[in-house]
N, C-alpha and C positions, 0 to 999 in steps of 0.2 A: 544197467542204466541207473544214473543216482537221482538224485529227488529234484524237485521242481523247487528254485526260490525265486520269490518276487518281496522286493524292498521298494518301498515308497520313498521319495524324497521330493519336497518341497523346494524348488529354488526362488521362486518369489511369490508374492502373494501379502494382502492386505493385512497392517501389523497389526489392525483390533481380535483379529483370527490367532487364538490363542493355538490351534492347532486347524490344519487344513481340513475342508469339509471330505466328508466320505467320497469316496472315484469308485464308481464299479465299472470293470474292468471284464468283459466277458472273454473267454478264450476260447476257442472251438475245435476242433479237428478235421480237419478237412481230406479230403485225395491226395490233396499236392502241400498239406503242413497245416499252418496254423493261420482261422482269422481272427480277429480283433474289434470286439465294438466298443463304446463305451458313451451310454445316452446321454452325458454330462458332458463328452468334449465338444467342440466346436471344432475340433482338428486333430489329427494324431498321427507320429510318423515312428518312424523303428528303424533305430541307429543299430547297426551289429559293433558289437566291442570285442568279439573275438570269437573262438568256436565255440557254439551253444550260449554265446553271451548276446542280452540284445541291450539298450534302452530302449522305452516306448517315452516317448513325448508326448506328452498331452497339454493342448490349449481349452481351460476350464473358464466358466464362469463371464461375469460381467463387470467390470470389466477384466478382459483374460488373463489370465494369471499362467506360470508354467508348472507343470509338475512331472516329475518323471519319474517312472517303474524301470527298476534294475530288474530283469528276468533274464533266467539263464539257470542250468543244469546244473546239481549240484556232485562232483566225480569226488570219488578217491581221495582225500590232505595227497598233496605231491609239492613239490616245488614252487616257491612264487610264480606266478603266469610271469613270461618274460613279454618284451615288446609286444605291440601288434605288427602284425606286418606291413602294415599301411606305416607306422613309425621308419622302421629299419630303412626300409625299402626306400620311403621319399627322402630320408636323411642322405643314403648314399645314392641317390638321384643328384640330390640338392649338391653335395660336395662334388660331384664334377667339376662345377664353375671353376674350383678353384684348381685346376687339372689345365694344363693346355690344350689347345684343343687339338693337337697334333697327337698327343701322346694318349684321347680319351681312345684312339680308336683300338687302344688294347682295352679298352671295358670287358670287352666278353668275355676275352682271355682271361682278364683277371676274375670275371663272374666263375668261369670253369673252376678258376682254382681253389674260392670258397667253397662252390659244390663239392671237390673232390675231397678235402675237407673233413665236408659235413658228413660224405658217406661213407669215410675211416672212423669217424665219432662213431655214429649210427652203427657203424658194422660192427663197433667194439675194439676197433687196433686204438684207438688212442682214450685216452681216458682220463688222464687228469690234467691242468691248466698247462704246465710246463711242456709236456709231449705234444698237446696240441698250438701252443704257441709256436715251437720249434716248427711245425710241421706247415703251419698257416704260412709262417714268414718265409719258409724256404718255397714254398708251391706259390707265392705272391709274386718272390724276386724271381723265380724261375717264369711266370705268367709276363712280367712286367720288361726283362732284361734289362738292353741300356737305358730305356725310359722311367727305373724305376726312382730316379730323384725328382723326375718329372708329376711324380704322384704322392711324394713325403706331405705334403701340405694335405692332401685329402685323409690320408692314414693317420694322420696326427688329429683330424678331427673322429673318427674312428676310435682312434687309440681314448681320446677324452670320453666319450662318450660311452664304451664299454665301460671305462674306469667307473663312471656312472652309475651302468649296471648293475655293476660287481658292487660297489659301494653299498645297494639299495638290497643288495641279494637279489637281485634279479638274472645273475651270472655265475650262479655257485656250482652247477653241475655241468657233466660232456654234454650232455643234451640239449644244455642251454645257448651253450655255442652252436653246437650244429643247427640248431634250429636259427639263432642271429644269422649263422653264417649262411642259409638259406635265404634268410629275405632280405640280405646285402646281395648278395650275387643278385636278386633279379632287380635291386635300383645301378644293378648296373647292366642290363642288356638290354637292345636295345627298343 
C-alpha cells in the first residue's frame, strides 16, 4: 500500500485572505471505508477522480467560499494516469450521433472488438503501438464489415482524440491502450 496524500487547493475565496484560513478535515475508519467531518464546512461532497483518487469539496465560511482537498493514495512513479473512464466512455457514447443509426446497431460488435484487443495487450501478444494498431484496425473492419464507412466519421474523432493522448503522454505504453481501449468499448454497449 503507498502513502496517503492530501493537497489543499483554494478556488475561490475573499482577496484581503492572503492565504485561506485553516480546514480541519477529520478522517476516520470505519467498517465499510472512510467518514469525513469537518466543523468549519457548511457542506461537503466527494468527487472520485479515479481509483483511490477522490476530491473533497468543501463549502467554508461566511460568506461561503469553495475549497477542495485532492486525497488519494500515493502507488509506485508508473505511467501518466490515462483518461478516466467516465472521459473515454462518454466521448465514444457522445460520437455515435455522428454514426447512422442504422449502422450503430453494430456498437457491441465493435465494443467486442476493442475488448479482444485489450486482452492481447493485457495477455502480452501485442506490445508496442504499430502491432497494436494493425491489430485494432483489422478486428474493427472485421467488427464493422460493409458498414464500416458508415463509422469513419466516429473513428476520426477517436483517431483525434488519442492523438491527444499520445501527445500529452498519456498513451505511450501497451497498457495504456488496452486500458483506453476498455472504456471505449463500454461507451459503446448498450
Amino acid at each position: 500500500m503507498g502513502s496517503i496524500l492530501a493537497i489543499l487547493l483554494v478556488v475561490s475565496g475573499p482577496r484581503a485572505w492572503p492565504s485561506p484560513p485553516p480546514v480541519t478535515l477529520h478522517i476516520e475508519k470505519t467498517d465499510g471505508g472512510l467518514r469525513m467531518t469537518s466543523p468549519e464546512a457548511a457542506d461537503m461532497g466527494v468527487v472520485p477522480l479515479g481509483p483511490n483518487r477522490f476530491a473533497i469539496i468543501l463549502a467554508i465560511g461566511n460568506p461561503p467560499r469553495i475549497q477542495i482537498v485532492y486525497f488519494g493514495e500515493l502507488a509506485d512513479p508508473g505511467p501518466t494516469p490515462g483518461p478516466t473512464i467516465a472521459e473515454a466512455t462518454r466521448l465514444a457514447r457522445e460520437w455515435l450521433l455522428v454514426v447512422p443509426e442504422q449502422a450503430r446497431a453494430r456498437a457491441p460488435l465493435l465494443a467486442a472488438a476493442f475488448e479482444s484487443v485489450a486482452r492481447r495487450i493485457e495477455q502480452g501478444e501485442l506490445k508496442d503501438v504499430q502491432a497494436i494498431i494493425a491489430a485494432s484496425t483489422a478486428a474493427n473492419r472485421e467488427a464493422l464489415g460493409d458498414l464500416r464507412n458508415e463509422w469513419l466519421p466516429w473513428f476520426e474523432k477517436l483517431r483525434q482524440y488519442m492523438n491527444g493522448l499520445a501527445d500529452a503522454g498519456r498513451l505511450a505504453i501497451a497498457a495504456d491502450h488496452a486500458r483506453l481501449f476498455r472504456e471505449v468499448a463500454e461507451g459503446l454497449k448498450p
